[in-house]
C-alpha positions in Angstrom: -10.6 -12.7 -4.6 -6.9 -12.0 -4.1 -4.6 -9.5 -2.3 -4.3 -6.4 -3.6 -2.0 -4.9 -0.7 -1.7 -5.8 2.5 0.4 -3.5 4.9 1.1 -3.8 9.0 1.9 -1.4 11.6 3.0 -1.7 14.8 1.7 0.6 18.0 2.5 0.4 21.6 0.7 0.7 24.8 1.5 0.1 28.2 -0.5 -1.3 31.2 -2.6 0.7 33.6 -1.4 -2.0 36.1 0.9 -5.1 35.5 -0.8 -8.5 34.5 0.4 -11.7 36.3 -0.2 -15.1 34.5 1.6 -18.5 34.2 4.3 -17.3 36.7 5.2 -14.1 34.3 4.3 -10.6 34.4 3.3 -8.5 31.9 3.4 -4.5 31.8 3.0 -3.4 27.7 1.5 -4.7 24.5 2.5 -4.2 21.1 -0.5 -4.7 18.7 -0.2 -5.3 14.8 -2.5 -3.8 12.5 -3.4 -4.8 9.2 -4.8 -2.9 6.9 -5.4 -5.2 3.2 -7.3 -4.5 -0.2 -8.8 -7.3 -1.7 -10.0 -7.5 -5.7 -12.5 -9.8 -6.6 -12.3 -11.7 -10.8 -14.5 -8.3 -11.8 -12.4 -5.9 -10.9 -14.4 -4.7 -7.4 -12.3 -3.8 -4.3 -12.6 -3.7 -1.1 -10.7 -3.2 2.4 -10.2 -5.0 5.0 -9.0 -4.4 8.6 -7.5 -6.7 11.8 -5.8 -6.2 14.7 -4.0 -8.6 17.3 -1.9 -8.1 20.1 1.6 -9.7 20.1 1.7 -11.8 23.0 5.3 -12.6 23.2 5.5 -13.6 27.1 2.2 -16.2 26.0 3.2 -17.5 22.8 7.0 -17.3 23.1 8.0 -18.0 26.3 11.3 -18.4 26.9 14.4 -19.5 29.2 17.1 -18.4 26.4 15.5 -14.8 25.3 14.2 -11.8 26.9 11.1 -10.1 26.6 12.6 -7.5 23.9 14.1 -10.5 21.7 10.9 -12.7 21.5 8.7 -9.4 20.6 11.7 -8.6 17.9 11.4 -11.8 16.5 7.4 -11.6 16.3 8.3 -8.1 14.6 10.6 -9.5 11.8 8.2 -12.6 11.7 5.3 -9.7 10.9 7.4 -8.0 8.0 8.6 -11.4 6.3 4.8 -12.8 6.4 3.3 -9.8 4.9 5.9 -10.3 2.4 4.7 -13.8 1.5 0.8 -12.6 1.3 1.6 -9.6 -0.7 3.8 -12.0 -2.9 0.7 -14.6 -3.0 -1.4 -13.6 -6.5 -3.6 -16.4 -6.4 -7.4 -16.0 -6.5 -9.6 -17.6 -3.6 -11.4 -17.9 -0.2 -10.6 -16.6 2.5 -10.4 -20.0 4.2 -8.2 -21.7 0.9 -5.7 -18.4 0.9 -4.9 -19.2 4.4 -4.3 -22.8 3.9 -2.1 -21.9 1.4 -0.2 -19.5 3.2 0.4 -21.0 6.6 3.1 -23.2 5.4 5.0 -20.4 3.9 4.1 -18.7 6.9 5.7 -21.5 9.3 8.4 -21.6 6.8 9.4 -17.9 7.1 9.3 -18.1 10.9 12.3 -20.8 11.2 13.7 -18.5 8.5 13.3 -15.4 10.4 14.9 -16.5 14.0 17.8 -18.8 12.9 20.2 -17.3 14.3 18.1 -16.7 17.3 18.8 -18.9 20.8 15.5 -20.2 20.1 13.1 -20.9 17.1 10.1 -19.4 17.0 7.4 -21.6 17.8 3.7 -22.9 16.1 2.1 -20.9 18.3 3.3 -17.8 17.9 3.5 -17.9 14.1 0.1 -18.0 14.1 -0.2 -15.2 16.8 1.5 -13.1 14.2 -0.1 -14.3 11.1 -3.7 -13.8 13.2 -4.5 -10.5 12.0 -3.1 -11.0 8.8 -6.0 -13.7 8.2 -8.5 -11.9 10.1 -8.0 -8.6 7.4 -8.3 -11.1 4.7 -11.6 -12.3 6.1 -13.2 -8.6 6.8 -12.0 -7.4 3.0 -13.6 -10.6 1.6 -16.7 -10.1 4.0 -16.8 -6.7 2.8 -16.5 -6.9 -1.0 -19.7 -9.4 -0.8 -21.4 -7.7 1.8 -21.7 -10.4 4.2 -20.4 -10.6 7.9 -17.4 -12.3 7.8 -19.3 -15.5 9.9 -21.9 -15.4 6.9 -19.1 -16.3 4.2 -18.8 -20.4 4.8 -21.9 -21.7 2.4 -21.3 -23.4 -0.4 -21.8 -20.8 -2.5 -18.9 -18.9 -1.2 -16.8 -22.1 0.0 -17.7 -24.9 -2.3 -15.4 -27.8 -0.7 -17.1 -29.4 2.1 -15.0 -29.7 5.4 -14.0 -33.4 4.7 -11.4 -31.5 2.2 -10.0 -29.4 5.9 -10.9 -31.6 8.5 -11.4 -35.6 7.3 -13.3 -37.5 6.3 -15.6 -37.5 9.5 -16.7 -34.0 7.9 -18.2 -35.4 4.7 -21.0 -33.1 3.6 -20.8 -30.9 6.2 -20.5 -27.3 5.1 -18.7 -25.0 7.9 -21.6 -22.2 7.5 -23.3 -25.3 9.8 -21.3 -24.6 12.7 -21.2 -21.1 12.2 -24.1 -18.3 13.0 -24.9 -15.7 10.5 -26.2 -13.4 12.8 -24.8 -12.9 16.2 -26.0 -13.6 19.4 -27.7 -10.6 21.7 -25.0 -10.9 24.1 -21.8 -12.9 25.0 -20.7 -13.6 29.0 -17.5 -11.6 30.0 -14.9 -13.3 32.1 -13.6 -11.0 33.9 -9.7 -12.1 34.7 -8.6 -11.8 38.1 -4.5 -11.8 37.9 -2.6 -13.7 40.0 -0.9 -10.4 41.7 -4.1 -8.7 41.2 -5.2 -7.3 44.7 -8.5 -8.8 45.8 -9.2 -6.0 48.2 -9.7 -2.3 48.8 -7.4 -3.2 51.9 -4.5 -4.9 49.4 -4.7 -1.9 47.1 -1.0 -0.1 48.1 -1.2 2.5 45.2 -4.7 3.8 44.3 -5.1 4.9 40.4 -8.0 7.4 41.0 -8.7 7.7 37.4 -12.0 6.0 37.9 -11.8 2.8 37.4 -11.7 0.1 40.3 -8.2 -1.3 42.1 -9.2 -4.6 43.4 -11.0 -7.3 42.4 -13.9 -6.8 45.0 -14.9 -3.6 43.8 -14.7 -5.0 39.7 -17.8 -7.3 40.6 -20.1 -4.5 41.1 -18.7 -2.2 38.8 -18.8 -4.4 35.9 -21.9 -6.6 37.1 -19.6 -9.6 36.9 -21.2 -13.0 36.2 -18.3 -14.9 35.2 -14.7 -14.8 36.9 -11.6 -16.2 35.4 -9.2 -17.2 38.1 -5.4 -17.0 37.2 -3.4 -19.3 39.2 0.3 -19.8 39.5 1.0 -23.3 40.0 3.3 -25.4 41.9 2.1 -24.6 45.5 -1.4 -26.3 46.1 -1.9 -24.7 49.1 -1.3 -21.4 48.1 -3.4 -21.9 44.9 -6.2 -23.4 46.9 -6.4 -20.5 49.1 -6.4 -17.9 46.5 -9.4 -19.9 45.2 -10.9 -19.9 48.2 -10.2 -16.3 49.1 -12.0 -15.2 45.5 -15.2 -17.6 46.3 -15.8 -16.0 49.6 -15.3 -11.9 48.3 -17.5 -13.1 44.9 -20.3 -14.9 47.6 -20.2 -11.4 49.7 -20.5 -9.2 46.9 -23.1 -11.3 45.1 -25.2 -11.4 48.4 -25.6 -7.8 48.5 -26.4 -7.4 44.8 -28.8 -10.3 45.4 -27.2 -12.6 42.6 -28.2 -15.9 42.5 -25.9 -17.6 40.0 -22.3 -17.2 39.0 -19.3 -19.3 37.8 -15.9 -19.4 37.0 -12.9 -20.6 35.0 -10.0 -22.4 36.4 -6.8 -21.1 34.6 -3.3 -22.4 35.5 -1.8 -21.7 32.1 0.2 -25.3 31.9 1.7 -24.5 35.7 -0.1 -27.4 37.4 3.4 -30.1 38.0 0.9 -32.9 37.1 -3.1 -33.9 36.8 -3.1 -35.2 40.4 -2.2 -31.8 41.2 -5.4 -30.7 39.8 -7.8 -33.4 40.6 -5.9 -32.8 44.4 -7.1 -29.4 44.3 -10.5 -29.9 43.4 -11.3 -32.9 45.9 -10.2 -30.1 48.6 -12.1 -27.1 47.0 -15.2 -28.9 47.2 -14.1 -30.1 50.5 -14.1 -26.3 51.6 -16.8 -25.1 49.6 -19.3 -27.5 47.9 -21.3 -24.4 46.4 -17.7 -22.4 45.1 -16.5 -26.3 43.7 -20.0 -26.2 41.6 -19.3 -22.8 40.7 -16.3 -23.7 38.7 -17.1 -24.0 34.8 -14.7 -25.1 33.5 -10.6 -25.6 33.7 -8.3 -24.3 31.3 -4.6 -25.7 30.1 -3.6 -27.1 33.5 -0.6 -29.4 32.2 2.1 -28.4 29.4 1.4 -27.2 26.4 2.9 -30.2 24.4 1.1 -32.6 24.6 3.3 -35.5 22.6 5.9 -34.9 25.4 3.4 -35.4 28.5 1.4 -38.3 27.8 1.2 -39.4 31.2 -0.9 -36.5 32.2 -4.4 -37.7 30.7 -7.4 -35.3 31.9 -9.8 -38.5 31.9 -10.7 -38.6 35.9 -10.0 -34.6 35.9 -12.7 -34.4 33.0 -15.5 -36.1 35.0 -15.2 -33.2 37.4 -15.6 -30.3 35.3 -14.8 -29.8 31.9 -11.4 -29.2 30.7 -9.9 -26.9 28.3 -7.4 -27.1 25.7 -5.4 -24.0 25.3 -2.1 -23.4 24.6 -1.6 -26.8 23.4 -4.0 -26.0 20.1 -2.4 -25.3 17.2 -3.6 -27.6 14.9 -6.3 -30.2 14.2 -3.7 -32.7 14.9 -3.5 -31.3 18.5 -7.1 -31.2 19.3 -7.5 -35.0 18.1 -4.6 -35.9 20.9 -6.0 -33.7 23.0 -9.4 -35.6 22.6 -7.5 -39.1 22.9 -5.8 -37.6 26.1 -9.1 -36.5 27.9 -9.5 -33.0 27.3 -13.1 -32.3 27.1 -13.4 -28.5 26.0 -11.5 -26.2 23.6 -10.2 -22.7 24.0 -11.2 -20.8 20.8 -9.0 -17.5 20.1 -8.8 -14.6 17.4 -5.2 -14.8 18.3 -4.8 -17.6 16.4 -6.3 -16.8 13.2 -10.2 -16.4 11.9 -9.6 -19.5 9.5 -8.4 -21.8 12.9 -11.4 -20.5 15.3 -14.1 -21.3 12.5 -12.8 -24.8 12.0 -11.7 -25.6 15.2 -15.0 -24.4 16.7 -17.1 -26.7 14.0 -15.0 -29.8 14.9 -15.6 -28.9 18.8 -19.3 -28.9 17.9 -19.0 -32.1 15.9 -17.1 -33.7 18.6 -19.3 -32.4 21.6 -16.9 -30.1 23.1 -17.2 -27.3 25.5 -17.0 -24.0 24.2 -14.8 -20.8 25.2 -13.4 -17.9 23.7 -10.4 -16.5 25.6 -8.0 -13.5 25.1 -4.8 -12.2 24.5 -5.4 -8.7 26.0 -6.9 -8.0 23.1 -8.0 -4.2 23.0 -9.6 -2.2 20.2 -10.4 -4.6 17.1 -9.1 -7.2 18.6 -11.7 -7.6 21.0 -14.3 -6.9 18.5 -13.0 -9.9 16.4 -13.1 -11.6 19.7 -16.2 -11.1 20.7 -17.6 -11.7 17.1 -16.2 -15.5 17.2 -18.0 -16.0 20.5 -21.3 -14.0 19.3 -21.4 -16.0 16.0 -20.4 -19.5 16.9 -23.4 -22.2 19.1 -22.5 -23.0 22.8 -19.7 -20.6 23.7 -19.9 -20.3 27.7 -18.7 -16.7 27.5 -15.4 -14.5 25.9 -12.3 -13.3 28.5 -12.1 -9.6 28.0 -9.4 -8.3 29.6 -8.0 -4.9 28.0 -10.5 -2.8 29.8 -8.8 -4.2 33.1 -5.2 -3.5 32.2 -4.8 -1.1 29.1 -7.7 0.6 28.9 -6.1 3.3 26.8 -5.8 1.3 24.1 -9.6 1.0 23.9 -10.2 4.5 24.0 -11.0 5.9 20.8 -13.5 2.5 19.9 -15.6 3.1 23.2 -18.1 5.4 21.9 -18.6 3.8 18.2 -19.2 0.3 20.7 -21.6 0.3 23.4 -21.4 -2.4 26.1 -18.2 -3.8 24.4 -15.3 -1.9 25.9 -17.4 -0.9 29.1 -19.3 -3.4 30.9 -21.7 -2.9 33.5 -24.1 -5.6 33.4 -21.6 -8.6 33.0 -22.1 -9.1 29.2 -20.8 -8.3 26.2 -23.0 -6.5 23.9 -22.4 -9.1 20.7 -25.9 -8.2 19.3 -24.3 -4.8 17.3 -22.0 -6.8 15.6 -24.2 -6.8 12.1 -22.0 -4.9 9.9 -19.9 -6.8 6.9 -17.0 -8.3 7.6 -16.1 -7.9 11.4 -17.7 -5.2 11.9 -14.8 -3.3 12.7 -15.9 0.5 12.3 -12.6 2.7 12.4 
């Protein structure tokens, strides 16, 4: 195929309650949409639709530039690339067309902010250019009517992945790392915010529009299974008892439900000063609490984000305890290998960073014998659904973070009837199963 149009638009939402992570708080999203038409060598058409939110605060952050100049960057970033994929005439798959256009892509984004107090970096260039590849995908699913996870055979996508990912790949199709049909249901993690009140008691300013204030009260209204627990960094004792504190309101809780078996995620968001930092954390954790330490899933980005500037912080001994995550740091298969050679154990899949990245990068984390997770971007509305589709569709994914329906619900709004058990969860899981339609299954 190739691009017919391709067109994005911007819309704003703001939080029910602010969102504290990696020692910033967030109150208000801007999400891109995309809307494309794609026209196959036969003349046949079809559209195609994605959505991502523009995490500026995550992928940009900044000393130099406000919040209101990294999102304005991001917006002109948004305008140049579909500029570029408009521009781009050539047939092909999805997969190929964004090979080809990352580059330019990259290109236009050190275009785009040189004049700016900072470049705009890897990983927010592909933040932006997310849901540009993600509409590609659904218009291409669509004109074949296939899900967009059922479009990786050879038919479709003759070059093996030794042509993507090297030469270890020879053979391999990526349609063998990628489900045709999705799982029944993913795992949410629900995300407990590092200002988040844990209490009915911490709660200073009640919402009363019917959804819970503290995180004690989330458990049961959600039937949470899986907690992912946002920590700030740089003060062990602080982040120790925050741990702590979760373990023994999620034990309570549990008990009176009469739940059995729960776990969470670690997430420091690069805050932790050094690995020793980590590893102290968990030899006092399971100090504390053997039974909340075995809880504990999996860690996610404790270090920096880049990696070829923090060498000395290997994961090795902090793998053996539990598995840890890449995350911010993944932007490329380059990264992931380094992150392999450092220790890292696990990788962080994300619709935030492009359909194209998440298939390959989940087949090479298969290959490789990786853990599994999808994680989110506040991704409301078809966001989540492309979310939740990469977590539904590819093996061994521990669960998906969903956490729009904590902080903008609004946003979901007009997709919770057409979705059931997606954008309200009571049993603890996301309801994958219904995503069977072509392409994303995005139904606007």
């Amino acid at each position: 195929m190739r691009i017919v149009s391709i067109e994005p638009q911007f819309e704003e939402f703001f939080y029910r309650t602010p969102y504290m992570f990696g020692g910033r708080q967030v109150d208000r999203v801007t999400m891109l949409n995309v809307a494309c038409e794609v026209e196959d060598r036969r003349g046949r058409r079809a559209q195609g639709f994605a959505a991502m939110s523009l995490g500026n605060q995550w992928s940009f952050p900044s000393a130099k530039m406000n919040y209101d100049q990294t999102l304005a960057a991001m917006t002109r970033l948004a305008k140049r690339i579909a500029d570029l994929t408009r521009a781009h005439r050539d047939y092909g798959h999805p997969v190929d067309l964004n090979y080809a256009l990352e580059p330019q892509w990259l290109a236009a984004a050190a275009e785009v902010s040189r004049t700016d107090a900072e470049p705009i970096p890897k990983l927010c260039t592909l933040v932006t250019g997310s849901p540009f590849d993600a509409a590609i995908s659904d218009a291409y699913g669509k004109l074949h009517r296939r899900s967009s996870y059922a479009i990786y055979d050879r038919d479709l996508l003759p070059r093996d992945l030794s042509h993507y990912l090297g030469a270890k790949f020879q053979g391999e199709h990526l349609q063998r790392y990628i489900g045709r049909k999705p799982r029944p249901f993913v795992y949410l993690f629900h995300s407990v915010g590092a200002a988040d009140p844990l209490t009915a008691a911490e709660v200073k300013a009640p919402k009363n529009d019917g959804l819970p204030d503290a995180f004690e009260q989330w458990i049961s209204f959600s039937g949470l299974e899986r907690v992912k627990i946002k920590l700030n960094g740089g003060d062990l004792q602080n982040d120790l008892n925050r741990i702590l504190a979760i373990d023994r309101i999620t034990t309570q809780v549990q008990a009176q439900r009469g739940l059995r078996e729960w776990f969470y995620c670690l997430d420091f968001n690069e805050r932790c000063p050094n690995v020793q930092y980590l590893i102290e954390i968990l030899r006092k954790l399971k100090e504390a609490t053997p039974a909340g330490f075995a809880r504990i899933q999996y860690i996610e980005q404790p270090t920096q984000r880049n990696l070829k500037a923090d060498r000395e912080n290997v994961m090795h001994e902090a793998a053996k305890l539990r598995p840890v995550v890449i995350d911010e740091s993944l932007t490329d298969l380059e990264t992931l290998l380094l992150a392999r050679e450092m220790g890292y154990t696990g990788i962080a899949l994300k619709a935030c960073k492009g359909q194209t990245q998440a298939m390959m990068m989940a087949a090479a984390g298969q290959k490789f014998g990786m853990f599994l997770c999808v994680q989110d971007l506040t991704c409301p509305g078809a966001a989540l659904i492309h979310s939740v589709g990469i977590a539904g569709h590819v093996p061994g994914v521990a669960g998906v973070e969903a956490n729009a329906r904590q902080y903008v619900p609004a946003a979901n709004q007009s997709w919770e009837a057409r979705y059931p058990g997606l954008f309200q969860v009571r049993n603890g899981r996301l309801n994958s199963g219904q995503l069977t339609g072509p392409g994303l299954s995005i139904r606007r």
